[in-house]
N, C-alpha and C positions, 0 to 999 in steps of 0.2 A: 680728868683722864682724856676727856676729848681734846683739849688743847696739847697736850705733850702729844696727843695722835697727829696734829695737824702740825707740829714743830716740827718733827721728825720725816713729814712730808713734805716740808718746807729745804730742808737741809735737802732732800733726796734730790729736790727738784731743783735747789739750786748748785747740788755738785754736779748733777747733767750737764748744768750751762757753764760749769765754769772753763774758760778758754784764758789763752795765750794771744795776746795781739801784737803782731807785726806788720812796720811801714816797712816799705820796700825805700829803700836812701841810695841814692843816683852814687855809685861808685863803691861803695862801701859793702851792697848786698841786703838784705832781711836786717832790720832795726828793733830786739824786745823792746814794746812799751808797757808791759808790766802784765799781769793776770786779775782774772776778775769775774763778773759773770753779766752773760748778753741776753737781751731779750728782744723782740718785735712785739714797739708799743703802738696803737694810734695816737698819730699828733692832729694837728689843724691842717697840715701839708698832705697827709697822708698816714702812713706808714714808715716808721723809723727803726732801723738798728740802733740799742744805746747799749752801751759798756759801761759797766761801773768796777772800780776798783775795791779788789778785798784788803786793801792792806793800808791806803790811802785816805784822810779825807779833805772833803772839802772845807772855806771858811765856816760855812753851815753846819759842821758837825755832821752831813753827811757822807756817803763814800762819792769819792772824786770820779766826774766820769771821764772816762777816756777816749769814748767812741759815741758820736751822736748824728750819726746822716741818715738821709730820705732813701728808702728803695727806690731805688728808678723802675722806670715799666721795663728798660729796655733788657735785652737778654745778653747779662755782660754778668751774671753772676754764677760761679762754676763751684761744684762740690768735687773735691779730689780725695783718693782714697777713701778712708773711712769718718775722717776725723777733721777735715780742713775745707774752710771756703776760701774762694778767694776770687777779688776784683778788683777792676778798675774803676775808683769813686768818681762820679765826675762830678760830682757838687765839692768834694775837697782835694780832685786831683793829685788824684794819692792812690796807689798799689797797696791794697788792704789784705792781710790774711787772719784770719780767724783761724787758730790749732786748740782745739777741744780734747778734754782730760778722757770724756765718754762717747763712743761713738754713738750713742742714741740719744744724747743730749745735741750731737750736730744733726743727727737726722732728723729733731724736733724744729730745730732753727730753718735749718733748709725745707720745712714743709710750711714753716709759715711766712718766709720770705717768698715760696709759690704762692700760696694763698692771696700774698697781699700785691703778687703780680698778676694773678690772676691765670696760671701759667701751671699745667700738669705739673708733676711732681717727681722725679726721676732721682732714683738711686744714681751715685757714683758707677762711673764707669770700670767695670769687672770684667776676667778672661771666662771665656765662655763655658771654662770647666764650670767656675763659682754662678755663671749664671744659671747652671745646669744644676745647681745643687739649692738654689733658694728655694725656702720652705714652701710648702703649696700653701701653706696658710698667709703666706705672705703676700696683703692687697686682695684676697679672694674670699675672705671669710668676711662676712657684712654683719654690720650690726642691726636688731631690730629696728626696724623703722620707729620712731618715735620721734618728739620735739627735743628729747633730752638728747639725743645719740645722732641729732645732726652734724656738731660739730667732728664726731668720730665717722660718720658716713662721709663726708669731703673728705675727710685725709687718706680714710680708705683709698677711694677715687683718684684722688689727685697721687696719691704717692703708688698707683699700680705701674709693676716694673714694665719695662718697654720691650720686655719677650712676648711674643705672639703668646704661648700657652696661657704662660701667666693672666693676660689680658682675656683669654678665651673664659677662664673661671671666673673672672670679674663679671664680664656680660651675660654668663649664667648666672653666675647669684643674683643680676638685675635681673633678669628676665624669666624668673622662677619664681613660683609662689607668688605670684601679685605683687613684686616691691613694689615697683614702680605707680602702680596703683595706691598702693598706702603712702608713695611719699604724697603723691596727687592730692589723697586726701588730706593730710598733714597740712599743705599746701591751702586748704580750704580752712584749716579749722584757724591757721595764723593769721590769715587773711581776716576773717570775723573777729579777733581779737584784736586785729590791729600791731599783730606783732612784728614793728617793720624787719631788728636783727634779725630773726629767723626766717624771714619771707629772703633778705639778702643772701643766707646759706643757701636756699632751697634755687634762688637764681644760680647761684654758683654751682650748686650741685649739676642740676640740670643742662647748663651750660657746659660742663666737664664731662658729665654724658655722651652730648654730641661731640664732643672734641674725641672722645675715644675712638673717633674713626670706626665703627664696626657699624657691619650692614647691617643687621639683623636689628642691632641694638636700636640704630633709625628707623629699620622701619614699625619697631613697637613707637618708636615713641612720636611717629609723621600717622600713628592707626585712625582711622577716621572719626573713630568714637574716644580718641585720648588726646588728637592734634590741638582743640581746643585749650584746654586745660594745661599742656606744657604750653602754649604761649601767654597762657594766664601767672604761669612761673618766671615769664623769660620778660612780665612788666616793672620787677624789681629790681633793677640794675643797681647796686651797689657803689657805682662810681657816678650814676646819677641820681645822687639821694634828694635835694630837693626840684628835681624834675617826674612829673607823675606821666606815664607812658600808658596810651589806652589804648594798644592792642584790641583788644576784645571788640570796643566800642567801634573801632574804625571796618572790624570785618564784617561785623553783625549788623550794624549800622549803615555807616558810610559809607560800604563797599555797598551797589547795585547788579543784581545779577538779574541779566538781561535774557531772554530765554524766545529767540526767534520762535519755536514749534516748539510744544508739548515732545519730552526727553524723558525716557525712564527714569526710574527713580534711582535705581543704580547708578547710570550713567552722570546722573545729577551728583551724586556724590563722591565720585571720580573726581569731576569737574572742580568743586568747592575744595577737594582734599588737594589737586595740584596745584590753585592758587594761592593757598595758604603755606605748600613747603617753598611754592617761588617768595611770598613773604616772608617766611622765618629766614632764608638765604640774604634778600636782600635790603631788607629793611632790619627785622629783630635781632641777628648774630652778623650783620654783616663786616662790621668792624671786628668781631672775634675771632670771626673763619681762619684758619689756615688753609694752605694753598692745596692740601690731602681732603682735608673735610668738604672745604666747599668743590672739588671735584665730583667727589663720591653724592653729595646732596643732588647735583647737577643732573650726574646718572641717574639718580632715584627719579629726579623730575621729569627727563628724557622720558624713562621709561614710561609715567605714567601719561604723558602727553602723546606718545605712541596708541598706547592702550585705548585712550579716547579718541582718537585722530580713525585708526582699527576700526572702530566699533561703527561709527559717523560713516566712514565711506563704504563700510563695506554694506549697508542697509540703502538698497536701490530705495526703495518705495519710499525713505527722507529724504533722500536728493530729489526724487521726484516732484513731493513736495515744494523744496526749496525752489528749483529752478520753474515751477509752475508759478511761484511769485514773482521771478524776475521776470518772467515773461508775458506777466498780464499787460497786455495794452487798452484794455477798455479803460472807458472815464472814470469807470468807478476805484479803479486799480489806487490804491494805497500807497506815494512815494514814500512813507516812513518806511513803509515794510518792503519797500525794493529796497530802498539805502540798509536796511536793516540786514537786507539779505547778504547783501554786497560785502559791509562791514564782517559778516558771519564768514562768506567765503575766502576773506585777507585773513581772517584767523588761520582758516583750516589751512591756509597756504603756505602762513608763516613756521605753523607746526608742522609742516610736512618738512622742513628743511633738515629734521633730525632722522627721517625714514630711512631704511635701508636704500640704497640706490635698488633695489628688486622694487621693494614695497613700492618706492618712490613714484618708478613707474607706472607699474599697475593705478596709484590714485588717481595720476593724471589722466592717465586714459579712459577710466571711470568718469571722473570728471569732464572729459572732452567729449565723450558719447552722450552728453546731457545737451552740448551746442555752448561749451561753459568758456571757452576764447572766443568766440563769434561772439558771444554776449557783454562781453568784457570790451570788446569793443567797438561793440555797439554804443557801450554807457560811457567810450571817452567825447561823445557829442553831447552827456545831458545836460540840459540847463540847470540839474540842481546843483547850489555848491556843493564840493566836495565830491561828488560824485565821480566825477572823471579821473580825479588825484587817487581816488579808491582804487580805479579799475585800469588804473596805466601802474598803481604799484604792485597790484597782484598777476599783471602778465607782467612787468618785471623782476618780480620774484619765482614766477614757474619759467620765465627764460632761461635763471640763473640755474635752479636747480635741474632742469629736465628739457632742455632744448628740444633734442630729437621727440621728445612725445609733440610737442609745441609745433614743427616743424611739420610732421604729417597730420597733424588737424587741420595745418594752415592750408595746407593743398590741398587736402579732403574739402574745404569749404569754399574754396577757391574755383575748384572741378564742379561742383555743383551749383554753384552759381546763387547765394544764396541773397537773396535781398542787400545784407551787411556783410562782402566778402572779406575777410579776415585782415589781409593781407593790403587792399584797397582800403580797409578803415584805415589799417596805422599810417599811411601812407598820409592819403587826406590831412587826417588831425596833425600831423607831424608836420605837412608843409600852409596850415593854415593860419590867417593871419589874428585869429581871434583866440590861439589857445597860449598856455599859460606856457611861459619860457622853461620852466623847470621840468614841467610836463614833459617839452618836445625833448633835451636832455632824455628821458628815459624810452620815450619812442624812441630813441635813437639807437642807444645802447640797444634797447630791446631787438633794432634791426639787424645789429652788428654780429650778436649772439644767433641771433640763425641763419646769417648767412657766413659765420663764419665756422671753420671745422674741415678734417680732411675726409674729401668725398672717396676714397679708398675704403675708409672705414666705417663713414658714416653714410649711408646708401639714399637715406631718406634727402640728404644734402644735394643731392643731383637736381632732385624733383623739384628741390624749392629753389633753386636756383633757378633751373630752365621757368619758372612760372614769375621768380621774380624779371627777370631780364625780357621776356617776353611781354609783358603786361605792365611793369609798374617803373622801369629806368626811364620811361619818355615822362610819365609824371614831375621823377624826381630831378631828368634835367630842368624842363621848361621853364620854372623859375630861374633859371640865372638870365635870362634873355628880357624879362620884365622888368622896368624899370620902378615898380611901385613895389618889388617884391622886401617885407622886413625885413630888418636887418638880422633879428634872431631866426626866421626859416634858412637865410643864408647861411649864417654862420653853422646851424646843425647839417642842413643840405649839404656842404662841405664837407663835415665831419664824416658823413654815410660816404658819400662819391670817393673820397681819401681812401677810406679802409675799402672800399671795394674794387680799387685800383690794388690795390694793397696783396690784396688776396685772392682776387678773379684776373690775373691780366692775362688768358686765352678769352675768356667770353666779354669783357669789356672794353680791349685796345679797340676792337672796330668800333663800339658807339662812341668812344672818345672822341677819336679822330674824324669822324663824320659829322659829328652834333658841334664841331668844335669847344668841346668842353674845355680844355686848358684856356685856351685864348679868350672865352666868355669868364671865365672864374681871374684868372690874371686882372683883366682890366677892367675888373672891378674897383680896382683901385683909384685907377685914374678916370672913370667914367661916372661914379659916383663922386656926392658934395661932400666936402670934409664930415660932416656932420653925420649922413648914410653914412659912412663907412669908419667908424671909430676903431680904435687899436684891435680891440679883440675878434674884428671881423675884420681886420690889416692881418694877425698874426693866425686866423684859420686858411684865408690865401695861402698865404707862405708854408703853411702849414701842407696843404693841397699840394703847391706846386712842387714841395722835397718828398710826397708817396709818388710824386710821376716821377724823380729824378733818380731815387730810389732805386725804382723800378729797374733800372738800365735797360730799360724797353728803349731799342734800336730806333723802332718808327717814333718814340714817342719824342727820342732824343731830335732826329731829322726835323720830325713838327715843329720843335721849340725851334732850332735854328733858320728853318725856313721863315718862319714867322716873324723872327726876331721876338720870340715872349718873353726874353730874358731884360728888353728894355725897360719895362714897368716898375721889373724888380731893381734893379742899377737905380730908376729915377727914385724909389723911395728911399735906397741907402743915401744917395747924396742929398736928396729934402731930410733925413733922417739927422741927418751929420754921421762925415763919414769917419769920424775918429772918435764917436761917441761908443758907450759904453753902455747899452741899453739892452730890453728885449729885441724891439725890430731886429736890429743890426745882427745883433749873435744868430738869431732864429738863419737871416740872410746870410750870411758867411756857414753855416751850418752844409748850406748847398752847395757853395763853392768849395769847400773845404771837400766833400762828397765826391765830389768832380774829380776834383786834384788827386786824390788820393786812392779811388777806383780808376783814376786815367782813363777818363770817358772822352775818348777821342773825338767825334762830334761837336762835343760841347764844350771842350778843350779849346778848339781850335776856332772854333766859333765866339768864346768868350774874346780870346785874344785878340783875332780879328777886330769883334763890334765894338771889345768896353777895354783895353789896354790902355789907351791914351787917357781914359776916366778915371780907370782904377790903379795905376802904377806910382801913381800918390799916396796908396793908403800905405801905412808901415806899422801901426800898432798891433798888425800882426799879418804873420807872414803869406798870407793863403793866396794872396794875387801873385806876389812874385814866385810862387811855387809853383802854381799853374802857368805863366807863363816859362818857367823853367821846363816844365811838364810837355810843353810844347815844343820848345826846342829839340829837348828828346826823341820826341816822336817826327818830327822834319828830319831830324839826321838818322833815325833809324830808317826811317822808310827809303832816303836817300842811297845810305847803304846798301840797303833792297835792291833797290833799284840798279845801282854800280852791279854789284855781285850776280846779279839773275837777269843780265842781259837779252842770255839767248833760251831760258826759259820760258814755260807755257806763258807764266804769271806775272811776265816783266811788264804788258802791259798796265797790269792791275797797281803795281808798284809806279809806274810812273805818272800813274791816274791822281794816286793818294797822295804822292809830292805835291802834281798841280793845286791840289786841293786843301793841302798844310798850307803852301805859301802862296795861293792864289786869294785863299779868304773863303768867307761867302756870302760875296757880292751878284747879285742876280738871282734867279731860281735854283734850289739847288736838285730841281728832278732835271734841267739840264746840264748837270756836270757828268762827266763822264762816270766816275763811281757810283752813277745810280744805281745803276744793271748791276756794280760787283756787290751793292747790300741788297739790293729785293730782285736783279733779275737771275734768268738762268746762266749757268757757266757757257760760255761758247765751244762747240765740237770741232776739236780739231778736225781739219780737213787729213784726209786717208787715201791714197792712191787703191782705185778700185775697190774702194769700199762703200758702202752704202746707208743710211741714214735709217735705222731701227734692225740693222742685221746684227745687233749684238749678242748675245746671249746668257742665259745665266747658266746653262749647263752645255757642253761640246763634246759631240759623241766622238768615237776614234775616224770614222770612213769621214766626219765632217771636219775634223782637224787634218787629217793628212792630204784633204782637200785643198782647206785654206794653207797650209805650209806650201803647197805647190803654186798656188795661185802668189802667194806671198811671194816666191823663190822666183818666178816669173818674173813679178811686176819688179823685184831687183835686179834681177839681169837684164830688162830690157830698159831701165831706166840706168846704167851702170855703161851699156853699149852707147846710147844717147850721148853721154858725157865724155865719153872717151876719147873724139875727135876734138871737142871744144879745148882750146889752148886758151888759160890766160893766168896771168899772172895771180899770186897769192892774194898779191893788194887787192887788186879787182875782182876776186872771186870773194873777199871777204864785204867788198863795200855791196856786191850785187847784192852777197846774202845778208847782210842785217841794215839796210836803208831800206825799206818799203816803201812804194809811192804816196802809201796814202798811209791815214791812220785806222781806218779799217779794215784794215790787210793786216797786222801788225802781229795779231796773235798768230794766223795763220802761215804768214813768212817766216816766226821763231818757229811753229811745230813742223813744216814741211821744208826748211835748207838742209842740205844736207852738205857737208864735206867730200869732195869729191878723192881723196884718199883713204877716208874714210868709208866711202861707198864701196868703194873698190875692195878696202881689205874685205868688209861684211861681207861682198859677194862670194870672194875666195874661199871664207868661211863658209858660205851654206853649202859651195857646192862642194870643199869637201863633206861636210857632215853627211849629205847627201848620197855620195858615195859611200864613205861608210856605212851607212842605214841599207841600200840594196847590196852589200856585200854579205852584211849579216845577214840579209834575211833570205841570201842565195844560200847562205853557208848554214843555215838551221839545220840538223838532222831529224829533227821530229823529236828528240827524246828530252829536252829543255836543255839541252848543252851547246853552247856559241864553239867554232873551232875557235883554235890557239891565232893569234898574227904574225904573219910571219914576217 
């Protein structure tokens, strides 16, 4: 009886699987290659799809098989409607469909093709009427936990539809009644028996769990009294069966937890519960995660590194503690337990970087009222190793996230003058010759970041400015003047001076130009030995000298050309090779090309001048003969200028700027004549009876009717003057625009006048004049002018 029971379940189960198999044939469409029934077996490779024929057999007398390939991991295989799978093989390169007789005979196939990818388990894609009408027992109704009903607990799992609801009753029936708990135990009793197949479901299981992406469901199963025991489940990996994974061993063991000061006991397992979900992240499911899940774990992590981070600073009386170890100076003082402190406070530093930008602040400034950046560095001078690297990476990391708090401790420590002023350390340690090159790297950065930011918005940015520039710029020049100075304080020393041209040039053009900073940092090149000065401290120069050029700072442009500082750069392209294809070189045409292309007059013309003959050779690309096309330009625009606005105020200014395109500049150039039109004042026209400060910004009426008479005056007695003098057109034009000298020049263009031109003017005021006393003979009082007759 029992076996006709189990025959008739044999038929059932193999008319489930019986399917239709078709190749896909280049041209022709879908190819039947006969019917038959498919199953998912394990082989040595893995996991295989095989097909056997009902109607066919083999030489063996058994049924012929049709179909024999490896599931791939990869996600290329697709369930369509109810009844059909279909892919692309790539071990037989071949377009497979599977059409099945029974729709629940494909849904058995398509959950163990999941299973054996390892891969949730999703119905065919349906319109949302049909997704609105699956059964609620469908994926949500769990079987009792047992050893026997594992196999039916993953398919549950794996085959929950990818509706939120649906999904919502799935993580209730976990999270109800202890499952989760009895699989745990389950988990333990296989584990004693050595039963590896079902220790592999129970990984699976578990691991399908956390792939269902729900919070809730994580955070039962990351709980502090269960975290254990699911990573006791996730040491069964199924796809590493002869590799034994000791989780457990490496936490409980080999993991050491370090415990500065006596921590509640709460807090202590906080602490143990967040390093263990950063382990199941990135060690235990790290290969598994999808890009939703390990999101979501991330936040769980976030938050609880908040929570503890929270707890830590907001308890004065432990920080007091702590910073009372870093601050011990006696002999008896403990380095482990400074280093220890240190290491403890790059924690809390690193973990603050997830804090609200509110919270953010608030920490640091808790932490700054303890004296916790003056201490920091302090300890970039200790002699212990590692020490310094500590305490230059955790003010590089409160630079990065919280400047402005960073920024008024440094002048708060600064103002009070404290044994180790704040500001004074990084400086030191950054230009000294004994600290570690990677170190000064982050002094550096560290510097850039507060003194960099707009003082409009950032208030605290004023004050560290005025205390840097006041106190610490003479430090940071005076190395470049020393001839013993290393090459690594150069090269960072650079790097600060660069960006702080960059972004101060009101408060740093005058120390520039006074400390001669351009011209000490240029010839470095040529004053140090090949050796001092290797490429990467050649290409921080160059570097330097395109933030001044940048700049289009007017003096800074004057400096270089006065100087001639552009020669040092010229002599390295052609020691470089000037047709070469290198860093120098691009770096160096970087500036030229800058020039040319902003038409930086100055230095335009200054190029052309000093290095044309030099440079009119290069051709592999075009930057020198653009510049001196550039200049061309500018000689005959000014030229123009000049033609055109002869008897203008500004014709001198124009014929200054000629001299000075096609004169060169050869000599000084604070003696050329355009000194005065870039740094001095404009010249005052001269004014017949007028007087030097009688201008005004407002003119009352009795004071204008004044000046219009005096005005009216001074033309009719200078109109009367002219009117006897006879001379010819020629000679009244050579009088008025030949000036004897050349500093007469503006003055002759504003005060010639035309003496037909004089004449009409005068005509004009004095009638208007008349008219003005007739009106105001003729006013009646009532605001109405008479008619003209």
């Amino acid at each position: 009886m029992d076996d006709e029971v189990d025959v008739e379940d044999q038929n059932k189960m193999n008319e489930k699987r019986r399917v239709k198999l078709y190749l896909l044939v280049d041209g022709s469409g879908w190819d039947d290659r006969g019917t038959g029934y498919v199953e998912v077996a394990k082989t040595d490779n893995g996991h295989s799809i095989i097909m056997r024929s009902d109607v066919t057999r083999g030489p063996d007398g058994n049924p012929e098989v049709l179909l024999n390939t490896r599931i791939s991991k990869d996600d290329i295989y697709q369930r369509q409607q109810e009844a059909l799978i279909v892919w692309n093989d790539p071990f037989l390169q071949q377009d497979i469909a599977l059409s099945f007789q029974i729709a629940s005979g494909c849904a058995s196939i398509w959950q163990d093709i999941c299973v054996a990818q390892q891969r949730p388990c999703f119905p065919p894609t349906q319109d949302d009427n049909e997704l609105d009408d699956i059964d609620s027992s469908s994926g949500t109704k769990l079987p009792e936990p047992s050893i026997s009903n594992l196999p039916e607990i993953l398919a549950a799992i794996q085959s929950a539809p990818p509706v939120h609801y649906a999904r919502e009753r799935l993580v209730q029936s976990l999270l109800s009644e202890g499952y989760i708990d009895k699989l745990l135990e389950i988990h333990e009793q296989c584990e004693d028996l050595d039963d590896l197949s079902n220790l592999h479901k129970l990984f699976t299981i578990f691991k399908s769990m956390v792939l269902l992406n729900w919070t809730e469901l994580l955070k039962a199963l990351f709980d502090s009294t269960r975290i254990m025991k699911v990573i006791a489940t996730l040491e069964f990996d199924p796809d590493l069966p002869n590799k034994e994974l000791h989780h457990r061993k490496f936490l409980e063991t080999t993991v050491k937890y370090k415990q500065l000061l006596q921590l509640p006991d709460t807090l202590q397992t906080k602490i143990h519960k967040a390093f263990r979900i950063q382990y199941i992240k990135e060690t235990v499911l790290a290969r598994c995660l999808d890009d939703p899940t390990f999101t979501t774990i991330n936040t769980l992590l976030i938050n609880a590194h908040n929570d503890i981070l929270g707890t830590l600073y907001k308890d004065e009386a432990f920080l007091g503690e702590v910073f009372e170890l870093l601050n011990d100076s006696s002999s008896s003082a403990d380095e482990n337990k400074i280093y220890e402190a240190t290491l403890f406070l790059q924690e809390m530093t690193s973990l603050a970087k997830t804090l609200t930008p509110q919270s953010k602040s608030v920490f640091f400034m808790t932490l700054g009222g303890f004296g916790f950046f003056s201490k920091m560095a302090e300890l970039l001078a200790s002699k212990r190793p590692r020490q310094p690297m500590v305490a230059a990476d955790i003010l590089w990391q409160s630079a990065n996230q919280d400047p402005a708090v960073m920024r008024a401790c440094a002048v708060c420590y600064q103002q009070k003058d404290r044994d180790y002023p704040f500001l004074t350390s990084l400086t030191e340690q950054l230009l000294s010759p004994h600290q570690d090159e990677s170190m000064k790297g982050q002094l550096t950065d560290i510097l850039k970041l507060l003194l960099d930011g707009d003082v409009s918005k950032q208030p605290e940015l004023n004050d560290m400015l005025r205390v840097f520039y006041d106190t610490l710029i003479d430090i940071i020049i005076a190395p470049l003047s020393e001839p013993t100075t290393s090459t690594s304080t150069l090269f960072y020393q650079l790097e600060l001076l660069g960006s702080c041209i960059s972004h101060h040039t009101y408060r740093i053009t005058s120390i520039v130009l006074h400390h001669n900073v351009i011209a000490k940092a240029i010839n470095l090149i040529s004053d140090r030995k090949p050796e001092d000065c290797p490429i990467h401290l050649t290409l921080a120069i160059i570097r330097f000298m395109k933030c001044v050029v940048l700049c289009k700072n007017e003096e800074y442009n004057r400096h270089i050309a006065r100087n001639n500082l552009f020669a040092v750069i010229v002599d390295l392209f052609e020691k470089n090779g000037r047709n070469k294809y290198n860093l120098a070189n691009s770096a160096i045409i970087s500036i030229f090309e800058f020039v040319r292309r902003e038409n930086v007059k100055v230095l335009v013309a200054y190029i052309v001048d000093s290095f044309w003959e030099r440079l009119k050779d290069v051709h592999y690309v075009d930057t020198f003969q653009k510049i001196y096309e550039r200049w061309e330009q500018n000689v005959d625009r000014d030229r123009q200028m000049a033609d055109g606005q002869t008897d203008s105020p500004d014709s001198s200014h124009a014929h200054s700027n000629v001299r000075r395109m096609v004169g060169g500049f050869s000599g000084d150039l604070r003696d050329d004549d355009d000194e005065g039109y870039l740094f001095g004042d404009d010249p005052e026209p001269e004014d017949n009876g007028a007087k030097a400060g009688a201008f005004k910004l407002v003119v009352y009426d009795d004071e204008e009717d004044e000046a219009k008479k005096q005005q009216a005056a001074a033309t009719t007695q200078s109109a009367e003057q002219d009117k006897p003098k006879e001379t010819t057109p020629t000679e009244d034009e050579d009088a008025d625009t030949q000036p004897t000298d050349e500093s007469d020049e503006v003055a002759t263009n504003n005060t010639t006048v035309d003496k037909s031109d004089s004449d009409e003017t005068t005509t004009r005021k004095r009638k208007r004049d008349e008219d003005g006393d007739d009106a105001k003979d003729g006013n009646d009082g009532n605001g109405e002018l008479p008619s003209k007759k």
